[in-house]
C-alpha positions in Angstrom: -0.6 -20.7 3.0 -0.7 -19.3 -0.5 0.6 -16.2 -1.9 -1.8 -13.1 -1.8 -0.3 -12.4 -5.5 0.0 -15.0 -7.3 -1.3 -18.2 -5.1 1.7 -20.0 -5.3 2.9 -21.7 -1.7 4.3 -19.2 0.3 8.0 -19.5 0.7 9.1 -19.0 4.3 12.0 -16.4 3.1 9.1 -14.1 1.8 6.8 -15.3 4.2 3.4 -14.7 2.9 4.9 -14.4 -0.4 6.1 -17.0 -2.6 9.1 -14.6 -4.0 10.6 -11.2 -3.9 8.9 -10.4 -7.1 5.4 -10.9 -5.3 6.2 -9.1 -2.2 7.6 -6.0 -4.6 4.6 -6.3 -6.3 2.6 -5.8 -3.1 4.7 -2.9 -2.2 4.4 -1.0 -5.1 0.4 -1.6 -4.5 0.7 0.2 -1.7 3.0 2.6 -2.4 0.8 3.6 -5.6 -2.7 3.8 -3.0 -4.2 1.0 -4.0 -5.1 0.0 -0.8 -6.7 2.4 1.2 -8.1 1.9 4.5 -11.7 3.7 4.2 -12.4 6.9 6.3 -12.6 10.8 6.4 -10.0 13.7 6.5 -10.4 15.4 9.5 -10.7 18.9 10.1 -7.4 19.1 11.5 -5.3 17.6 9.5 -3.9 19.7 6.5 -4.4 18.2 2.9 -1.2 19.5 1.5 -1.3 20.9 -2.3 0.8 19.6 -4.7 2.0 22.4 -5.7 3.6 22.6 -2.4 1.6 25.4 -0.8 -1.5 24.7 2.3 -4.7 24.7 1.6 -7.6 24.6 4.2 -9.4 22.0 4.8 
């Protein structure tokens, strides 16, 4: 299997990774929202404001 990053062999400590650096990598991806799974906001959830106070909707 090769490394979603980098597509070096995947190194069974860091399994599908090849190294920490590439799983990190893929971390901060996601931790930034670069992967988003696609959809709507419902109704009831609350989109909070960054400012810190609720908005509707």
């Amino acid at each position: 299997m090769a490394c979603p990053i980098c597509g070096k062999p995947a190194e069974a400590k860091f399994r599908p990774f090849c190294s920490a650096r590439c799983a990190d990598i893929d971390l901060a991806r996601w931790l930034r929202g670069d992967y988003v799974i696609p959809g709507t906001v419902s109704e009831e959830e609350e989109v909070p404001d960054p400012q810190g106070e609720q908005r509707d909707g």
